[in-house]
C-alpha positions in Angstrom: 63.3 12.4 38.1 60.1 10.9 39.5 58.0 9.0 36.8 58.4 6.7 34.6 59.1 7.4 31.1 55.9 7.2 28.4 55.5 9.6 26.0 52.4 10.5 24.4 52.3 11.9 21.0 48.9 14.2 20.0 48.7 13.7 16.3 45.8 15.7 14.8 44.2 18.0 12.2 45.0 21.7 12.4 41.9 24.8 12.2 41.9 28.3 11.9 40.5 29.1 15.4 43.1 28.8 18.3 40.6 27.7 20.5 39.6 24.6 18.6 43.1 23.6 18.2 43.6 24.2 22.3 40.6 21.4 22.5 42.1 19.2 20.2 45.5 19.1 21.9 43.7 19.5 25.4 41.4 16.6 24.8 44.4 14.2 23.6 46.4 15.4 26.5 43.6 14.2 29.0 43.7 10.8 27.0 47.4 10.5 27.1 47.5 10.7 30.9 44.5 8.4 31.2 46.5 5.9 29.2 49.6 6.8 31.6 51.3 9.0 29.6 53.5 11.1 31.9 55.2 13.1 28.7 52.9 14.7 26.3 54.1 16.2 23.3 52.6 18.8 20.6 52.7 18.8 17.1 54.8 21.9 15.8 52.8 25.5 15.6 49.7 23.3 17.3 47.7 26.3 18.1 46.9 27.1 14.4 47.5 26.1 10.8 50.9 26.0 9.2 51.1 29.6 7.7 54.4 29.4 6.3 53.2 28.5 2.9 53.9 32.0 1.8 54.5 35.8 3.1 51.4 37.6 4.7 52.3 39.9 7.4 49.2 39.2 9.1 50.4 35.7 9.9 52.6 37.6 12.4 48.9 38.3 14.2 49.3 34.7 15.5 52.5 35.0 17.4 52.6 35.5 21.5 55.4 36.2 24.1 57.1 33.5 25.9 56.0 32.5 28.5 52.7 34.2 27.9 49.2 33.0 27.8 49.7 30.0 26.1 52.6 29.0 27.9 50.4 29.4 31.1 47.8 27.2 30.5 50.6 24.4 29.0 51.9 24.7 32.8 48.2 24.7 34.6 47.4 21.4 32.1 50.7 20.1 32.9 50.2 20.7 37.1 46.5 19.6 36.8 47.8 16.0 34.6 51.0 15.4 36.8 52.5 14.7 33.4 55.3 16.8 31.4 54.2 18.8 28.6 56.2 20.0 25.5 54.3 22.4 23.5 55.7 24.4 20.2 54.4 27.9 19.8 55.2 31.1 17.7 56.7 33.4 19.6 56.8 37.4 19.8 60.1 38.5 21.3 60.2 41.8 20.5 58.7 44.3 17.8 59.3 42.8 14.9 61.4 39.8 16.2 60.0 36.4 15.8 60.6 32.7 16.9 59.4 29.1 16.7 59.6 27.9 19.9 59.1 25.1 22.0 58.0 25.3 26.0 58.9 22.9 28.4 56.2 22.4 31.3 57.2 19.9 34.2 55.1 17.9 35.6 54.7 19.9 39.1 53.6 23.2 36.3 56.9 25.0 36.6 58.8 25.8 33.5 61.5 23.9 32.7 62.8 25.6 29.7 62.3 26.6 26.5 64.3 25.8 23.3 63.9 28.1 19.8 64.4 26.2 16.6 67.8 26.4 15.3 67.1 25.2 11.7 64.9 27.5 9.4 63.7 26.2 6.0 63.0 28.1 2.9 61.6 25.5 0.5 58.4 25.8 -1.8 55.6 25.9 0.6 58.1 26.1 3.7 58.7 30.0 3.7 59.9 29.9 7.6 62.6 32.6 6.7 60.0 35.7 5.8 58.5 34.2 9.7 61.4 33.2 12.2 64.6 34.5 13.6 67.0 31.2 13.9 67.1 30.4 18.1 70.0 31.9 20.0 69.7 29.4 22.6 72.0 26.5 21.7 70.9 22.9 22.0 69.7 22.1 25.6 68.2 19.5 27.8 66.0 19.9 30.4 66.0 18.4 34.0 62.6 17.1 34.4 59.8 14.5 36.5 60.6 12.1 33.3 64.4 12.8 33.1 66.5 14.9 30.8 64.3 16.4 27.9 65.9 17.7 25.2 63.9 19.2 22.0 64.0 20.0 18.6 61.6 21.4 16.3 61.0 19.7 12.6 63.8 20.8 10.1 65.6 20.4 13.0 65.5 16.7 12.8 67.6 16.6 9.8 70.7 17.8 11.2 72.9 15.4 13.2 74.8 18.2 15.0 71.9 19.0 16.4 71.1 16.0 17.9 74.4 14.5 18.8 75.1 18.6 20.7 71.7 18.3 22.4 72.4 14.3 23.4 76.1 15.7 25.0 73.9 18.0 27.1 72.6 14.3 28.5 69.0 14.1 27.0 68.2 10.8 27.5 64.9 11.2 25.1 64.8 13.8 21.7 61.4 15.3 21.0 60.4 17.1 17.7 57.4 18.5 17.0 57.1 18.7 13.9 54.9 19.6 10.1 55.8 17.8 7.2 54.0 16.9 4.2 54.0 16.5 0.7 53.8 19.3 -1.5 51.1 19.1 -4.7 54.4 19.8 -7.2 56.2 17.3 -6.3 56.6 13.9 -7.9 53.7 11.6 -5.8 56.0 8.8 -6.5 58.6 10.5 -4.1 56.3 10.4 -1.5 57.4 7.0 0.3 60.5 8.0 -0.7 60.2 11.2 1.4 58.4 8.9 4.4 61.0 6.9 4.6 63.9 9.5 4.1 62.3 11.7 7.3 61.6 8.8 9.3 65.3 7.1 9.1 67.2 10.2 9.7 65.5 10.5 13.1 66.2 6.6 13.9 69.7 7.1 12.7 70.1 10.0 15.7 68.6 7.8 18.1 71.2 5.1 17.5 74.3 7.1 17.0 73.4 8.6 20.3 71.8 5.9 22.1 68.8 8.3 23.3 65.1 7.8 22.7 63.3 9.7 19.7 59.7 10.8 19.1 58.3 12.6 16.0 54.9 14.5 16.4 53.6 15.5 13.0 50.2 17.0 12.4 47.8 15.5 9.5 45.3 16.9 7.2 44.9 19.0 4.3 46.4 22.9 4.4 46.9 24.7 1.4 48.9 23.3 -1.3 50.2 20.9 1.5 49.1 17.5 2.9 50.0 16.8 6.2 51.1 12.8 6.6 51.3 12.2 10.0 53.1 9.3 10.7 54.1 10.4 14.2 56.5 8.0 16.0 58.5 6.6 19.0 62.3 4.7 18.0 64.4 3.2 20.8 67.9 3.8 21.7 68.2 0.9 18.8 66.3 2.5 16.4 63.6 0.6 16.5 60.0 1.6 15.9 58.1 1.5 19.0 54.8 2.7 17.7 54.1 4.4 14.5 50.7 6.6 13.6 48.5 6.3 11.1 48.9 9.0 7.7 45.8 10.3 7.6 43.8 10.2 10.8 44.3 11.7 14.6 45.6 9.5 16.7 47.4 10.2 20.2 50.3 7.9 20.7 51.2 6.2 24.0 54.5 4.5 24.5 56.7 2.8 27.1 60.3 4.1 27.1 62.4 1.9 29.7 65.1 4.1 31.0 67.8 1.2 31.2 67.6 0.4 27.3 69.3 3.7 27.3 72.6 2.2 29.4 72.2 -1.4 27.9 72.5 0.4 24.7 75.1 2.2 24.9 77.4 -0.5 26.9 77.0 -2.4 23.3 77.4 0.9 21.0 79.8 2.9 22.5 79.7 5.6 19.9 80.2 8.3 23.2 83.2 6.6 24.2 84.9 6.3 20.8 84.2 9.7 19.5 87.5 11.4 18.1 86.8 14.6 19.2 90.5 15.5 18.8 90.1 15.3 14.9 86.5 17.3 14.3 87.6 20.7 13.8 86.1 20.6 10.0 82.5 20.4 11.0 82.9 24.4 12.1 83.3 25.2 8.2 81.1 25.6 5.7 83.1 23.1 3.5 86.3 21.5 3.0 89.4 22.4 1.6 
């Protein structure tokens, strides 16, 4: 641990071509570290448009190893910006075998880690099942120039277990990339209701765990979805640091002091008073 702690979120609209979106995330990235970001973070599957919305097996066309030739030029941006980079990919294990996954580049451009998405949806215009294999990784964090990393990936975010396990692992910050939008059958009056919902579950694991969170979403128009953005940075607190805009690009920069982490948690001890003698139920599906 070496720098400072600023995070840099790249919000922005997804295209077909790979390349474009490389420029897109590429160009933010330079910006971030400009503005002295020295962790940058992608927006979930940033290398393309969100496919999930229903099953084509060419969608499977998309997918790379890991590390592969994506994860390479991650590191060489991440060695050439001094700054760590978190980027979310879809990755080719094996014939047949597919992940979402998320890469962790350090700031010196060696690979810290990588961390497969635990949580898969299957909700109308969310078809990640027919795509991804659940991760078999666990819930990490990852030692890096900013501190200890850890990262989820979008349905992810809804899960306390998976933050609280991946806070015990000593992440002082929780990342998730992430797409989220509205769906054109739902209710529009739900939508702020949706917002809100997405936003406060995240703040909610930042203070039960006394860690930093940050939410990159991706904005735009894909299909039957639109994209709302609304990336965002909560303290150990909970409280809204920054928050993008719903319909535009925009590449977040935020200050993180490290000691709100401590100073927090001196006042919340939710770590200390955990009963962790009386938790057995959470390993069933249900209750008695």
């Amino acid at each position: 641990m070496s720098l400072p702690l600023r995070i840099a979120l790249c919000q922005h609209q997804a295209h077909e071509d790979s390349e474009v979106c490389w420029k897109r995330f590429e160009e933010q990235a330079l910006e971030s570290a400009r503005r002295g970001a020295t962790l940058i973070v992608s927006q979930e599957l940033f290398l393309g448009p969100y496919f999930c919305q229903g099953q084509e097996t060419g969608a499977f066309d998309r997918a790379e190893s890991v590390p592969g030739p994506t994860t390479e030029r991650l590191q060489e941006l991440s060695r050439r910006l001094g700054c760590v980079v978190v980027g979310s990919l879809f990755e080719k294990r094996a014939p047949g075998l597919f992940h979402n996954t998320a890469v962790v580049c350090d700031a010196d451009g060696s690979l810290a880690g990588i961390y497969r998405k635990m949580h898969i949806p299957q909700d109308p215009g969310f078809d990640e099942k027919f795509y991804f294999a659940p991760g078999d990784l666990g819930f990490q964090a990852f030692d890096t120039a900013v501190g200890r990393v850890g990262v989820l990936v979008c349905w992810d975010q809804w899960f306390p277990e998976a933050a609280r396990l991946t806070a015990l692992q000593g992440a002082e910050v929780i990342l998730y990339p992430t797409a989220i939008g509205w769906d054109d059958q739902e209710d529009r009056e739900l939508h702020p209701v949706q917002y809100q919902a997405w936003q406060t579950a995240m703040r909610a694991h930042a203070i039960a765990n006394g860690v930093y969170v940050a939410a990159t979403n991706r904005v735009g128009r894909e299909g039957r979805l639109d994209f709302w953005g609304g990336s965002f940075v909560a303290d150990p607190e909970g409280r809204i640091l920054h928050q993008a805009s719903f319909g535009s690009p925009e590449t977040v920069v935020v200050d993180c002091p490290r000691d709100r982490i401590e100073k927090t948690r001196r006042v919340w001890p939710f770590l200390r008073d955990r009963r962790i003698d009386a938790y057995q139920g959470l390993l069933s599906r249900w209750g008695r």
